[in-house]
N, C-alpha and C positions, 0 to 999 in steps of 0.2 A: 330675170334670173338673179338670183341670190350672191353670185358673182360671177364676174364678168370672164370669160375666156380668153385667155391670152397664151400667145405660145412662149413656153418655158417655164411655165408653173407646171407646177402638179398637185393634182386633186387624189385624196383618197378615197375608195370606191363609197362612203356613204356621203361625201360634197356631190358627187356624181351625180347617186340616186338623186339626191335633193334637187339640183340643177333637170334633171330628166321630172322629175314630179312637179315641180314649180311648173316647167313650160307645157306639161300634159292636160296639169289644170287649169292653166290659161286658155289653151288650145282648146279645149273642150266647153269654158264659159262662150269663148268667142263663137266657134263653132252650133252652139243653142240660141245665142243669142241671132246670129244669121238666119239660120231655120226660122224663129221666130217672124224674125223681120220680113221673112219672104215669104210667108201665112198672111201678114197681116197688108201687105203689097199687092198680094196675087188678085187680080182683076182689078186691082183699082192704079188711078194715074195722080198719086197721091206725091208729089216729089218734096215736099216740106216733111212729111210723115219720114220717109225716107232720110234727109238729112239729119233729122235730130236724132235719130234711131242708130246714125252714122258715127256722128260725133258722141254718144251715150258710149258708144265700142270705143272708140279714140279716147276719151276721160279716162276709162275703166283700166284703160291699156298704161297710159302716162301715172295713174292714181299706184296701180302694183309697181310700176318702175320705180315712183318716189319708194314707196315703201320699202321697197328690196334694197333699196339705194340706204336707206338711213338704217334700215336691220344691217346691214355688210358694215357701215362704216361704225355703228355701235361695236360690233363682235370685233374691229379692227382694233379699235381704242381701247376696248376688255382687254383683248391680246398684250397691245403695248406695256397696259398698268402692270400686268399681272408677270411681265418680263423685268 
């Protein structure tokens, strides 16, 4: 998420939408990405296939947190200068 929920902020309904789009789209790569995994699984006893197929979700998952993490804290430091 684009930033992090904490109680006692408040968000204005289009940080909202964003925060609700960001995790839809996530939800939805992981989500294909599963399907996929469980086609390429089905009848076989393949558990190395399975692992890296694992960890490719796990990367994917840590790779948007950095990102999200370094886009939030660029728009923090815009914010500061421009105060």
């Amino acid at each position: 998420m684009p930033k992090l929920i904490r109680e006692g902020v408040t968000y204005n309904h289009k940080e909202i939408l964003e925060i609700l789009f960001d995790f839809s789209a996530f939800k939805d790569r992981v989500a294909r990405k599963f399907k996929d995994l469980s086609r390429e699984i089905e009848g076989k006893a393949n558990e190395h296939e399975l692992w890296v197929n694992l960890y490719l979700i796990s990367s994917d998952y840590a790779e948007d947190s950095n990102i999200r993490a370094r886009k939030q804290q660029q728009g923090e430091a815009l914010a500061q200068k421009i105060s």
